[in-house]
Structure formats: structure tokens, C-alpha cells
PDB file of N, CA, C and O in Angstrom:
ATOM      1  N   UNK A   1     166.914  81.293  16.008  1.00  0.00           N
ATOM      2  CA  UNK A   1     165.675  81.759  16.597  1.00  0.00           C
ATOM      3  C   UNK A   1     165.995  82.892  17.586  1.00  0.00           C
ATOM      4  O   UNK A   1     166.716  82.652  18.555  1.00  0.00           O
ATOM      5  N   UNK A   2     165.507  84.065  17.388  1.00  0.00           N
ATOM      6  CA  UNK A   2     165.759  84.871  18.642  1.00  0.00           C
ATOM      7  C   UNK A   2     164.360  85.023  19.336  1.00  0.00           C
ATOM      8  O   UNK A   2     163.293  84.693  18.820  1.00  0.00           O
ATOM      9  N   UNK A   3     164.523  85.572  20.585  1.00  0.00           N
ATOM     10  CA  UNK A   3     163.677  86.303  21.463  1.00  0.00           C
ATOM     11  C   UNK A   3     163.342  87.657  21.256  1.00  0.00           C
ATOM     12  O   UNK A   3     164.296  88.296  20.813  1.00  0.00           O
ATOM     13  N   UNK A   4     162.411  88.249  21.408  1.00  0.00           N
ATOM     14  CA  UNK A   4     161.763  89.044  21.683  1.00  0.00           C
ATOM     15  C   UNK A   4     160.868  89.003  22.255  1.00  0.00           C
ATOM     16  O   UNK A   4     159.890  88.255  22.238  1.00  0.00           O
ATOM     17  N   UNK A   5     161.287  90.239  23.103  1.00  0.00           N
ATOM     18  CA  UNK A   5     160.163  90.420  24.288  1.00  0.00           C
ATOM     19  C   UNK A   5     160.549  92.027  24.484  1.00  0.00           C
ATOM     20  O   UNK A   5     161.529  92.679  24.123  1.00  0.00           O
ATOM     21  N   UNK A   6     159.263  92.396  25.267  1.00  0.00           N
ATOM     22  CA  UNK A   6     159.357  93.931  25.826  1.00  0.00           C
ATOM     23  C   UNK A   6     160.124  93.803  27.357  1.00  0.00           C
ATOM     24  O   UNK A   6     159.746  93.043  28.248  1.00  0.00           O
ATOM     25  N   UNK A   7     160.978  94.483  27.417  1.00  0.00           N
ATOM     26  CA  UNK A   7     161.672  94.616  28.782  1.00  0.00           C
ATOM     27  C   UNK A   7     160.454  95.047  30.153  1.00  0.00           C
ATOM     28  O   UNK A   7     160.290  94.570  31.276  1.00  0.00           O
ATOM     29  N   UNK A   8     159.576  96.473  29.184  1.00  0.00           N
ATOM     30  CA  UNK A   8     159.421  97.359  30.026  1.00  0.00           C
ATOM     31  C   UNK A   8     158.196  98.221  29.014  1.00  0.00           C
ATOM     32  O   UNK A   8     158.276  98.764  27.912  1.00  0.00           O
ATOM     33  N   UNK A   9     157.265  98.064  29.824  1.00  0.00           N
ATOM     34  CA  UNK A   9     155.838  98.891  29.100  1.00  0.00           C
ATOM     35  C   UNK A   9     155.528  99.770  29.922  1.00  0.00           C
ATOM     36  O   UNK A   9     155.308  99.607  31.122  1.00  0.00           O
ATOM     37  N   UNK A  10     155.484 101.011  29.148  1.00  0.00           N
ATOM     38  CA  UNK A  10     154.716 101.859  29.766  1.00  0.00           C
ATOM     39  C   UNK A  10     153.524 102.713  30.218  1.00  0.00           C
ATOM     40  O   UNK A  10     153.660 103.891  29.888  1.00  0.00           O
ATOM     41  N   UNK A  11     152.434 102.449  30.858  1.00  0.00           N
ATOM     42  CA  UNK A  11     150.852 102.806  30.801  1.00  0.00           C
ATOM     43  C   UNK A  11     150.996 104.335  31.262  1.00  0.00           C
ATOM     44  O   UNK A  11     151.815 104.961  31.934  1.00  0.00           O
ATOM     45  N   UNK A  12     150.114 104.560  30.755  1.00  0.00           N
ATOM     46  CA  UNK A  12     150.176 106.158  31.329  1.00  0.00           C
ATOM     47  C   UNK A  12     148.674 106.857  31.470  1.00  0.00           C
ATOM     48  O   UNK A  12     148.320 107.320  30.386  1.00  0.00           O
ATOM     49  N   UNK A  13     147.884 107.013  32.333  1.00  0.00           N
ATOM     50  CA  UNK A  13     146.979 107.180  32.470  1.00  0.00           C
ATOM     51  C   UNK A  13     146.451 108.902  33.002  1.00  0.00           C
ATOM     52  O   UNK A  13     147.081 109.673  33.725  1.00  0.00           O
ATOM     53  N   UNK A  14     144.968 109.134  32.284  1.00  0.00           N
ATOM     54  CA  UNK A  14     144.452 110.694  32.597  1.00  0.00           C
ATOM     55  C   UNK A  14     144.285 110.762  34.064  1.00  0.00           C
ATOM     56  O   UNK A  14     144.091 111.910  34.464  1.00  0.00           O
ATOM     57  N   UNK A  15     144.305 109.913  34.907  1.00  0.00           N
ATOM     58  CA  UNK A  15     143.689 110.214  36.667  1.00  0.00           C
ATOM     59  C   UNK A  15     144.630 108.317  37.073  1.00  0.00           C
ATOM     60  O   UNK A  15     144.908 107.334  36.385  1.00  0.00           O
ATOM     61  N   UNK A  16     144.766 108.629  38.254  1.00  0.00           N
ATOM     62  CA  UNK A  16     145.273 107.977  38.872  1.00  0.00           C
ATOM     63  C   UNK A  16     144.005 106.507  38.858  1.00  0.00           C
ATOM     64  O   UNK A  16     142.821 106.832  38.945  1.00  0.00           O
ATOM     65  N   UNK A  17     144.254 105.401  38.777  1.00  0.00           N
ATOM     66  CA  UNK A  17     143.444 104.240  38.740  1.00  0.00           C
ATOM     67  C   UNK A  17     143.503 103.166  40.030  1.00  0.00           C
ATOM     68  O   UNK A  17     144.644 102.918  40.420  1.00  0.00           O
ATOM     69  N   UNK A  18     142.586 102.613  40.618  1.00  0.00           N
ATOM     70  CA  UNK A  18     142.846 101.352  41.693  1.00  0.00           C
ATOM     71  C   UNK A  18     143.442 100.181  40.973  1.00  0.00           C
ATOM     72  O   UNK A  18     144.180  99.265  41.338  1.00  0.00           O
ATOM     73  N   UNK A  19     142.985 100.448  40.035  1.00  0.00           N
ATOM     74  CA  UNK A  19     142.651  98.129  39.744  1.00  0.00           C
ATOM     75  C   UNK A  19     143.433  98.785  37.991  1.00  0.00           C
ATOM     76  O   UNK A  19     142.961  98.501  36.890  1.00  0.00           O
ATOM     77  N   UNK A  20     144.369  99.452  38.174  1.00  0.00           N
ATOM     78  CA  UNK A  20     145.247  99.250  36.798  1.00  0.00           C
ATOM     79  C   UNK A  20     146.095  97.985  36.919  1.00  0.00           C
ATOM     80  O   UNK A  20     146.053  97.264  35.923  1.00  0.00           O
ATOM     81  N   UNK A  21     146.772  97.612  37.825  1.00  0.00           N
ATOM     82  CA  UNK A  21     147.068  96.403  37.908  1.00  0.00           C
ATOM     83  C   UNK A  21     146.660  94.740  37.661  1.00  0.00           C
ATOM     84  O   UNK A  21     147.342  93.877  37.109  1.00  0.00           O
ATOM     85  N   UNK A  22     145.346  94.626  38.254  1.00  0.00           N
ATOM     86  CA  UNK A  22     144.309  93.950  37.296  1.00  0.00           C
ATOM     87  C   UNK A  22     143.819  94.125  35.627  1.00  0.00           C
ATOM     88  O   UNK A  22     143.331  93.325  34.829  1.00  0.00           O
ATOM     89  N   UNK A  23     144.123  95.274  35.546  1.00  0.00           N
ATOM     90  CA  UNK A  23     143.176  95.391  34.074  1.00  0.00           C
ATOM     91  C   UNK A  23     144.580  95.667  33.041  1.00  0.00           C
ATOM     92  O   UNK A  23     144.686  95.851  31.828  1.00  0.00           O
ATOM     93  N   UNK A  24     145.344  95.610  33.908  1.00  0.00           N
ATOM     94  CA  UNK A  24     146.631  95.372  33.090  1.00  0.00           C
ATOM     95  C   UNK A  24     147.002  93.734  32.443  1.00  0.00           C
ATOM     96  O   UNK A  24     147.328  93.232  31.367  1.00  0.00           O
ATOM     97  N   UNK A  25     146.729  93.320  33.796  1.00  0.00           N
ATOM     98  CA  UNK A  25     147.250  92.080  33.400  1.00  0.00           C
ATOM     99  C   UNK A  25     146.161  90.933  32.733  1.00  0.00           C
ATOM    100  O   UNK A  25     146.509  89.909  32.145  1.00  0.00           O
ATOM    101  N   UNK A  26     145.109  91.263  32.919  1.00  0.00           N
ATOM    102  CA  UNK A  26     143.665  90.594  31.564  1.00  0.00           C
ATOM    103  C   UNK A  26     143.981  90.873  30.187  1.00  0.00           C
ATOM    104  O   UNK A  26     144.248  90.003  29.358  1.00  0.00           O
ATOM    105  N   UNK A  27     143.936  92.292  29.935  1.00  0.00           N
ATOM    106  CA  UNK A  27     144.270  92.652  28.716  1.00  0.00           C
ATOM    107  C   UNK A  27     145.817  92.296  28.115  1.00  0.00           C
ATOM    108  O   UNK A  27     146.133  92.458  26.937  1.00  0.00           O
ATOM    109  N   UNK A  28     146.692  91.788  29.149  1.00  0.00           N
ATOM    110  CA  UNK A  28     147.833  91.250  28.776  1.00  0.00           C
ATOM    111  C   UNK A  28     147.500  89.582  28.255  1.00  0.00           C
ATOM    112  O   UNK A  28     147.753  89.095  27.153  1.00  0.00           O
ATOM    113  N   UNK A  29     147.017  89.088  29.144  1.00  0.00           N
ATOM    114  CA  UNK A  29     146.655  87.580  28.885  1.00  0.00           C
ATOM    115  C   UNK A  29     145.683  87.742  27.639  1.00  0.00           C
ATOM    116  O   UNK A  29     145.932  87.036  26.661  1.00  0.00           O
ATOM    117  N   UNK A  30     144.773  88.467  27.593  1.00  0.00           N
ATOM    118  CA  UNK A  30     144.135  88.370  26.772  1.00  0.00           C
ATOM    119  C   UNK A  30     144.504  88.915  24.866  1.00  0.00           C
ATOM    120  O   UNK A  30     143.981  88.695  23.774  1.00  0.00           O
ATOM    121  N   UNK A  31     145.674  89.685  25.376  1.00  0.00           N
ATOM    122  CA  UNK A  31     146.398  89.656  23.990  1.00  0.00           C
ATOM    123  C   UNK A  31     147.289  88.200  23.431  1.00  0.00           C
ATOM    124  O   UNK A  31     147.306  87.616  22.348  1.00  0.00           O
ATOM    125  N   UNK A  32     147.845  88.011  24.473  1.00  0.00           N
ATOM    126  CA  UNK A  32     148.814  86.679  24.527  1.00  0.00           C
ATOM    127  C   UNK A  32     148.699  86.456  25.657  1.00  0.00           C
ATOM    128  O   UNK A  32     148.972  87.223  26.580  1.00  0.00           O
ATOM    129  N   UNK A  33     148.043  84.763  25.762  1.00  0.00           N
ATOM    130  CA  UNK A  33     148.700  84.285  27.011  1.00  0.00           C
ATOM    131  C   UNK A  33     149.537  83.934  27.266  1.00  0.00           C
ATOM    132  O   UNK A  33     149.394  83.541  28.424  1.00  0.00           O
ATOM    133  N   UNK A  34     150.494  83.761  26.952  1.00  0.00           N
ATOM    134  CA  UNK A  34     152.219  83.560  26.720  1.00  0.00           C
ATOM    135  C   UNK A  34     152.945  84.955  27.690  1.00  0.00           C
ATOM    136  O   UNK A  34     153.841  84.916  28.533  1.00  0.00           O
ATOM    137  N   UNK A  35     152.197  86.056  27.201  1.00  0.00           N
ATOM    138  CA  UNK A  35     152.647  87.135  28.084  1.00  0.00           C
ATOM    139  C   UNK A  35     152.161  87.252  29.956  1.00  0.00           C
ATOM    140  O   UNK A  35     151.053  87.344  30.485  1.00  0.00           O
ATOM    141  N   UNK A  36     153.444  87.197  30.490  1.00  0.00           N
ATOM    142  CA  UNK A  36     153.153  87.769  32.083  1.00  0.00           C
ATOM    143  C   UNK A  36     153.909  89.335  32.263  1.00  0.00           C
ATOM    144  O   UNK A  36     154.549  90.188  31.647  1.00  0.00           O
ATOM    145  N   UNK A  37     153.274  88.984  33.682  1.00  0.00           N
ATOM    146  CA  UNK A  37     153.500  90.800  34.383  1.00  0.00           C
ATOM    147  C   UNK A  37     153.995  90.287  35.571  1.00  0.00           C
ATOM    148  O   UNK A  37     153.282  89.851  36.474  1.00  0.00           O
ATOM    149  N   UNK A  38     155.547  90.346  35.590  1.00  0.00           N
ATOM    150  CA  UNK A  38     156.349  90.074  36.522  1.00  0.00           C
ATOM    151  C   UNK A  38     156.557  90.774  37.146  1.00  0.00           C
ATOM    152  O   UNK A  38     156.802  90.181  38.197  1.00  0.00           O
ATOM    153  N   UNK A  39     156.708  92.281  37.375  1.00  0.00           N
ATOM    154  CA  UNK A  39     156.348  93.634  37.654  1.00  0.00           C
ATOM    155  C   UNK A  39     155.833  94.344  37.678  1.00  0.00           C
ATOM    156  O   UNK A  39     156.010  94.959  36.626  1.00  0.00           O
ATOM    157  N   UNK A  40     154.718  95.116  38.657  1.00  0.00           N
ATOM    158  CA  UNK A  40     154.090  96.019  38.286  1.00  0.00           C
ATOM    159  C   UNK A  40     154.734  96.917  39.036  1.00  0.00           C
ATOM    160  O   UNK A  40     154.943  96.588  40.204  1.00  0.00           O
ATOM    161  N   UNK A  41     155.087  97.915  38.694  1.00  0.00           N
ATOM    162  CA  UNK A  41     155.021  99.217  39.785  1.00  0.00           C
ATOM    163  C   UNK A  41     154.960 100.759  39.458  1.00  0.00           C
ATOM    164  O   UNK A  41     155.563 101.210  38.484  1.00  0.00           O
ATOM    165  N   UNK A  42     154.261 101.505  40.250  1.00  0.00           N
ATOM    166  CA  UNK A  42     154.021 102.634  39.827  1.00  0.00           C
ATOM    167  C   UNK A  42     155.029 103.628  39.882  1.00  0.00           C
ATOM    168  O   UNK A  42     155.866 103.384  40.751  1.00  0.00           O
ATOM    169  N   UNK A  43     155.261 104.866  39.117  1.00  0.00           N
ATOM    170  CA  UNK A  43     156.180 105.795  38.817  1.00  0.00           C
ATOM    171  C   UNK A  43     156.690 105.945  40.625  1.00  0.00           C
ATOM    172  O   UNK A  43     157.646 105.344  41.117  1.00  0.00           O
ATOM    173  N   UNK A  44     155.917 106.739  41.243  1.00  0.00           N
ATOM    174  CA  UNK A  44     156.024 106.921  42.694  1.00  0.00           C
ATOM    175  C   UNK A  44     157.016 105.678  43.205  1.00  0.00           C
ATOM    176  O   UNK A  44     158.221 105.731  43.450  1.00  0.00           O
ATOM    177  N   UNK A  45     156.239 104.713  43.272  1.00  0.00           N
ATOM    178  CA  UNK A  45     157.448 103.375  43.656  1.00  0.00           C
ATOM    179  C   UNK A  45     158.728 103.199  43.586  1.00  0.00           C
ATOM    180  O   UNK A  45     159.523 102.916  44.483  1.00  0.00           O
ATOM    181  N   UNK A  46     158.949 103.441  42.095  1.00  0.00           N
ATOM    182  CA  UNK A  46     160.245 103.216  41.352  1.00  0.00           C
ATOM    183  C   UNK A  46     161.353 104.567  41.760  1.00  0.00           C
ATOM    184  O   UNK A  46     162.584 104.563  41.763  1.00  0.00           O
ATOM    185  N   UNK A  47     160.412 105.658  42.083  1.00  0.00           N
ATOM    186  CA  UNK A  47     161.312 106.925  42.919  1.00  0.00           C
ATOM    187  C   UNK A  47     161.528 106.558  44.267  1.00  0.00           C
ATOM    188  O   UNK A  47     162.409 107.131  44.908  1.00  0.00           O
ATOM    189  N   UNK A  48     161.019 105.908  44.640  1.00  0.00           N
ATOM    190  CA  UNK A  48     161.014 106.314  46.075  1.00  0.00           C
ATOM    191  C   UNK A  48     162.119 104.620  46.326  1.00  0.00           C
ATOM    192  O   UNK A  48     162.599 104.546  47.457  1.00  0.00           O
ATOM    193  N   UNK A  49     162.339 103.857  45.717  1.00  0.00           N
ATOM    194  CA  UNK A  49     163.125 102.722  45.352  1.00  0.00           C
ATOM    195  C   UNK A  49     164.723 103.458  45.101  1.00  0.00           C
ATOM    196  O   UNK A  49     165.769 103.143  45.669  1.00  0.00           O
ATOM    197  N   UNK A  50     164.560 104.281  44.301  1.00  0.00           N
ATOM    198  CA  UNK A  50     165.786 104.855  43.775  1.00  0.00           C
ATOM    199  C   UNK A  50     166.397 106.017  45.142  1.00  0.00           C
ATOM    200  O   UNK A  50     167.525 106.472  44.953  1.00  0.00           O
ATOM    201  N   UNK A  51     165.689 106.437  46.390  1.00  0.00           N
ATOM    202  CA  UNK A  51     166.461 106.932  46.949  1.00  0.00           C
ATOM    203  C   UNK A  51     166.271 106.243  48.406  1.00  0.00           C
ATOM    204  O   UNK A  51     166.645 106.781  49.448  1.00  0.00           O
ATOM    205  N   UNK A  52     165.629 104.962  48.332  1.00  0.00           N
ATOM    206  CA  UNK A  52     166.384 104.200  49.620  1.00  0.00           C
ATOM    207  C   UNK A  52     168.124 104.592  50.749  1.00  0.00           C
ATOM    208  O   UNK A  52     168.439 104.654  51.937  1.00  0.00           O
ATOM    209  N   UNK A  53     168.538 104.695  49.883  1.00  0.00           N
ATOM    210  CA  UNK A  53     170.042 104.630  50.471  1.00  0.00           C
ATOM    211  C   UNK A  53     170.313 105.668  50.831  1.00  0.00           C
ATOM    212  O   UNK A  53     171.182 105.749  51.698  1.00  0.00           O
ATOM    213  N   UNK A  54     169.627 107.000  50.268  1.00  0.00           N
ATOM    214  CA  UNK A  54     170.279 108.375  50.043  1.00  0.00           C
ATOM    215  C   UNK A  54     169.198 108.521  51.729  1.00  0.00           C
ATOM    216  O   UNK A  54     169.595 108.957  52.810  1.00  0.00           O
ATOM    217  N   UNK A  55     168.074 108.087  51.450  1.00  0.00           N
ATOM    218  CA  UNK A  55     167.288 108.511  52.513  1.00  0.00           C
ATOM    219  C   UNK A  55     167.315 107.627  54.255  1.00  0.00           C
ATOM    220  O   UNK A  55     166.538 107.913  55.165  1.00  0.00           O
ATOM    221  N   UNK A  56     168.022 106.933  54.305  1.00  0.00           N
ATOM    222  CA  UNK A  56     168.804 105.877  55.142  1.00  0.00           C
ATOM    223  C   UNK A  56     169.882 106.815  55.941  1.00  0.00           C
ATOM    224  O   UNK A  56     169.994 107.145  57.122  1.00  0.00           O
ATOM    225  N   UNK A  57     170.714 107.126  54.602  1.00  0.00           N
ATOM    226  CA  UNK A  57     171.915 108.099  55.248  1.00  0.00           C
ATOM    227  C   UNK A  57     171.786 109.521  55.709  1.00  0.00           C
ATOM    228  O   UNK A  57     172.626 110.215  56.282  1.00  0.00           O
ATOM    229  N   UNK A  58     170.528 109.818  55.330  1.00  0.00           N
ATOM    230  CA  UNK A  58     170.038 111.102  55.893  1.00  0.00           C
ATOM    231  C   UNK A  58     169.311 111.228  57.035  1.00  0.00           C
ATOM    232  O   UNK A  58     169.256 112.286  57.663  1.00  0.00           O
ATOM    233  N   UNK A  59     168.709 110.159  57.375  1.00  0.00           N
ATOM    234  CA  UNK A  59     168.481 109.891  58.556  1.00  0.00           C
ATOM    235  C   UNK A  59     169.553 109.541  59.573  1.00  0.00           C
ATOM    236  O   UNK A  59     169.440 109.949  60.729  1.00  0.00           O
ATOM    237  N   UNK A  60     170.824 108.635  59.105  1.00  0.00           N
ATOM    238  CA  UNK A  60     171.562 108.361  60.250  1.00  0.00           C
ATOM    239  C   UNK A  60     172.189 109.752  60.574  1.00  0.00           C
ATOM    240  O   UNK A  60     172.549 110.019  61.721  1.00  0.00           O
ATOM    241  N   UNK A  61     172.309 110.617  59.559  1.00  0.00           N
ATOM    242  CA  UNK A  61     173.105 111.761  60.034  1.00  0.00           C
ATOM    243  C   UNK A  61     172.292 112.606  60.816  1.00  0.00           C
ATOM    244  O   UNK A  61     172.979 113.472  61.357  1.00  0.00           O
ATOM    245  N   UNK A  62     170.724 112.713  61.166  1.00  0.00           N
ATOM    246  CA  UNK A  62     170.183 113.177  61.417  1.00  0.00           C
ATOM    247  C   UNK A  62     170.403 112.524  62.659  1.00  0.00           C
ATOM    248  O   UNK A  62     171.030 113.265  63.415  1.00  0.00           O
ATOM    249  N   UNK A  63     170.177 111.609  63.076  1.00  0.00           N
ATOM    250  CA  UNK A  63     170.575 110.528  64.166  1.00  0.00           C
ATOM    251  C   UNK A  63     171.596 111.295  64.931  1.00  0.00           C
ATOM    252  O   UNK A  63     171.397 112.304  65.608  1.00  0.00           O
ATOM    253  N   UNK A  64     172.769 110.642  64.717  1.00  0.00           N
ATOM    254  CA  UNK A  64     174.331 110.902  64.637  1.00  0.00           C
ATOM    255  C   UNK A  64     174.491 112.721  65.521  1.00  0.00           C
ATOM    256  O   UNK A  64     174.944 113.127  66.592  1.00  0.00           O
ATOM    257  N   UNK A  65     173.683 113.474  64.058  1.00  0.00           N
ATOM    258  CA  UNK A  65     174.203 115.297  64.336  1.00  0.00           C
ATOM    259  C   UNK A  65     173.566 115.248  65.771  1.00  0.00           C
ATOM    260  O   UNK A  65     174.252 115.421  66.779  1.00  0.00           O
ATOM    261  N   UNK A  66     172.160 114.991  65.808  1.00  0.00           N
ATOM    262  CA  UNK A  66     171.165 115.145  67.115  1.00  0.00           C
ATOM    263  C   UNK A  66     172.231 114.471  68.167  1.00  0.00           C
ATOM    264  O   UNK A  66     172.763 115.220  68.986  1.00  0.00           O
ATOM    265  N   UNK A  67     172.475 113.406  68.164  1.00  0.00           N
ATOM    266  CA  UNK A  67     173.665 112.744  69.225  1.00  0.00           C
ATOM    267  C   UNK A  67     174.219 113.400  69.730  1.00  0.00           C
ATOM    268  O   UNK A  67     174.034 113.689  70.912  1.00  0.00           O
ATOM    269  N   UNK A  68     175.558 114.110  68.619  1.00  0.00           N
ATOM    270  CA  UNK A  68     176.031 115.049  68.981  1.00  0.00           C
ATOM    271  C   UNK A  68     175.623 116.145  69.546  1.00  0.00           C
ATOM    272  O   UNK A  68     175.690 116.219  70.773  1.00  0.00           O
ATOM    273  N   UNK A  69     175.238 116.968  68.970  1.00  0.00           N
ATOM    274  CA  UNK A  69     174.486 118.415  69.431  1.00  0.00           C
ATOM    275  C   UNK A  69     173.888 117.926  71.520  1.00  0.00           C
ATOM    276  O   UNK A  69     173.981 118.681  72.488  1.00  0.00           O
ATOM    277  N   UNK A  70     173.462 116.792  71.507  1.00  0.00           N
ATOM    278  CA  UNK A  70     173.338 116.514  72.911  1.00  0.00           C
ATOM    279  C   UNK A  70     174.199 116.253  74.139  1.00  0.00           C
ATOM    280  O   UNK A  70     174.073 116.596  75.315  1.00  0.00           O
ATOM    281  N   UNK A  71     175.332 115.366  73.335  1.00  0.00           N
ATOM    282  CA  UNK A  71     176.870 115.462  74.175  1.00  0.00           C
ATOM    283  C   UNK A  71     177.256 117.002  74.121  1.00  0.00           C
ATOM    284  O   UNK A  71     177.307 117.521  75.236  1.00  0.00           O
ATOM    285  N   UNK A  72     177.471 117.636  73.304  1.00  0.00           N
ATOM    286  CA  UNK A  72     178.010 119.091  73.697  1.00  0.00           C
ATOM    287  C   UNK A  72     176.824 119.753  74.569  1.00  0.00           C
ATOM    288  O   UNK A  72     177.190 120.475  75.497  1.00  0.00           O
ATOM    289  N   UNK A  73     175.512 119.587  74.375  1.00  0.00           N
ATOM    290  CA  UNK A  73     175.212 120.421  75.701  1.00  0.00           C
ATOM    291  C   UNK A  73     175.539 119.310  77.260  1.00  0.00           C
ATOM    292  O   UNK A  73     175.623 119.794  78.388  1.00  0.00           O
ATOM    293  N   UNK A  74     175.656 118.068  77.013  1.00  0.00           N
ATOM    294  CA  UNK A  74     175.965 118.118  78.492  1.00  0.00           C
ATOM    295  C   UNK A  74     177.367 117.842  79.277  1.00  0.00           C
ATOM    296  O   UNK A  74     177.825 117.405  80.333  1.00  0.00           O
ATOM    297  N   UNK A  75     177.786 118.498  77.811  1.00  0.00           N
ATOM    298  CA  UNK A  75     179.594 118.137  78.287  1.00  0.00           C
ATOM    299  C   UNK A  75     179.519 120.324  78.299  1.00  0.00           C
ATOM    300  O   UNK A  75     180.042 120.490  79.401  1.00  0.00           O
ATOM    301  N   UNK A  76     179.373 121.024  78.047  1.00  0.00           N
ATOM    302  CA  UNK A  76     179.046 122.395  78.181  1.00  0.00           C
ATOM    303  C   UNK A  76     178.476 122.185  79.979  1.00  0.00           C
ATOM    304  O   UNK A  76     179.291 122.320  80.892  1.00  0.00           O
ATOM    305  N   UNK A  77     177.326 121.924  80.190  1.00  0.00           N
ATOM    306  CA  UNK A  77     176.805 122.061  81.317  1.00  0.00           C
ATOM    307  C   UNK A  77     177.506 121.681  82.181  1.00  0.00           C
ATOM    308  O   UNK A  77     177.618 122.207  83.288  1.00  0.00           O
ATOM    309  N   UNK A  78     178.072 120.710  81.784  1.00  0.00           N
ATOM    310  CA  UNK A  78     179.622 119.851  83.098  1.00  0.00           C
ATOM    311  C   UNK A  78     180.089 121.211  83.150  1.00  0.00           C
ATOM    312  O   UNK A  78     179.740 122.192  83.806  1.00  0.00           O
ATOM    313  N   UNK A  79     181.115 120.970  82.144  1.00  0.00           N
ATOM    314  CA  UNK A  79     182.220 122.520  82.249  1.00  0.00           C
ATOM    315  C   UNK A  79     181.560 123.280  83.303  1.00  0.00           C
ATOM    316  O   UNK A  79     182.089 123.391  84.408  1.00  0.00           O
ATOM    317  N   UNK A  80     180.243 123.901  82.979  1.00  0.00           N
ATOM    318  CA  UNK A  80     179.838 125.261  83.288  1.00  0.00           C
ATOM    319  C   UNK A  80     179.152 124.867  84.946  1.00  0.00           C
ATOM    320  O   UNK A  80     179.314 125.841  85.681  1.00  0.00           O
ATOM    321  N   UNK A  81     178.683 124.085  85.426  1.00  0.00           N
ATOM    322  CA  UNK A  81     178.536 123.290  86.484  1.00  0.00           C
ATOM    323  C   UNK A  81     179.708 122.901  87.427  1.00  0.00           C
ATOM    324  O   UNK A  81     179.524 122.695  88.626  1.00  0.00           O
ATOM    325  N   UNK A  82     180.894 122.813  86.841  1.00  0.00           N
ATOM    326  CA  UNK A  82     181.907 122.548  87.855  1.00  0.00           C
ATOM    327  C   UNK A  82     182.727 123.841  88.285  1.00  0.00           C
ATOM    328  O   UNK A  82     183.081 124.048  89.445  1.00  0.00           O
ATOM    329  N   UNK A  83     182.992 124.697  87.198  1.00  0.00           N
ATOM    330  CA  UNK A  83     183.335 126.059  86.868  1.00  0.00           C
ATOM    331  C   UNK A  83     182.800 126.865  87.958  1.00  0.00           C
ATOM    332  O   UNK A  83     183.497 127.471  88.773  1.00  0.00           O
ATOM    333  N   UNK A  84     181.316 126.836  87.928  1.00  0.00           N
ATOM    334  CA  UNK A  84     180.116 127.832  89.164  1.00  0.00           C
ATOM    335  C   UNK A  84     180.842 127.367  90.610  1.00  0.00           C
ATOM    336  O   UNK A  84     181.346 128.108  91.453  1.00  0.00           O
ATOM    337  N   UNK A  85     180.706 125.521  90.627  1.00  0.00           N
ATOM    338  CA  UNK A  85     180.844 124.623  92.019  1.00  0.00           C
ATOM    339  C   UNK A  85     182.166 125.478  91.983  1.00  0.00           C
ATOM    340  O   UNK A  85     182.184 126.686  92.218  1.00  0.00           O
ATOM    341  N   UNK A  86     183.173 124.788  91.691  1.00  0.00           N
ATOM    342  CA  UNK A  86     184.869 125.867  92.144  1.00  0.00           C
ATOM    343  C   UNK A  86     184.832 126.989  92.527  1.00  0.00           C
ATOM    344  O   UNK A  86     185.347 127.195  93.627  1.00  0.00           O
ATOM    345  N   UNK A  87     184.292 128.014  91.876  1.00  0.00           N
ATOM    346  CA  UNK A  87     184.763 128.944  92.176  1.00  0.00           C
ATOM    347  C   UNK A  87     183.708 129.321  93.633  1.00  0.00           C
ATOM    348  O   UNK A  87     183.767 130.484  94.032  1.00  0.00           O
ATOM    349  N   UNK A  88     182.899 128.470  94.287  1.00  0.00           N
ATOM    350  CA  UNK A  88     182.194 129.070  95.313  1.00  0.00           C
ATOM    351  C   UNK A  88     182.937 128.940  96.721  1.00  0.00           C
ATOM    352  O   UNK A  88     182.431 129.426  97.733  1.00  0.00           O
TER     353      UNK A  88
END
């Protein structure tokens, strides 16, 4: 006996919809109720899923560079602050 099943369906619609999710899953039951929708998610989702990590690390570096860039101005202003004080 094997299985079959669809991994992965794809809807594709003329205008963006509210309640595709609902009318997905009626017309699913209502083909087979045997069939569920263990997943729904929209194209947008599944991108924005796929660069979690990339967009994490672009922020810490954004973090991190800004950090930096702030120690050198107030390790600059030391220098240039003690530099003025001495030589008066």
C-alpha cells in the first residue's frame, strides 16, 4: 500500500484575498475530508521566513558598526581634549 499525498499546493490568485485561508480549507474538506491544511502561508511569509538570520545579522552589525563608530568619536575627543588641556 503506498501513500500519496500532496506535499505542497499551490493557489495563485488575480488580487490579493482576506479569507483565502478559509475558503481554502472548505473546499479542501469538501473535496475530501480526509484532507487537512497544516500550513497555510503566503508567498510574502515564506520570504520573509527565509531571511530571518540574514536579517538578524544585519542588524547586529548595524548595532556593533554604530558601537563602534561611537567609541572612536569619544576616544578621538579624549585624545583631542587632553592634547588642547597639555599643551595650555
Amino acid at each position: 500500500m503506498t501513500n500519496v499525498f500532496a506535499r505542497v499546493i499551490v493557489l495563485e490568485t488575480a488580487r490579493p484575498m482576506d479569507n483565502m485561508e478559509t475558503l481554502s480549507r472548505q473546499i479542501f474538506s469538501s473535496i475530501n475530508p480526509n484532507l487537512s491544511v497544516v500550513r497555510f502561508e503566503t508567498f510574502d511569509a515564506q520570504i520573509a521566513d527565509r531571511f530571518t538570520h540574514e536579517r538578524m545579522l544585519a542588524t547586529l552589525m548595524t548595532f556593533f558598526g554604530g558601537l563602534a563608530l561611537l567609541l572612536a568619536t569619544v576616544g578621538l575627543y579624549g585624545v583631542t581634549s587632553y592634547t588642547v588641556a597639555r599643551d595650555e
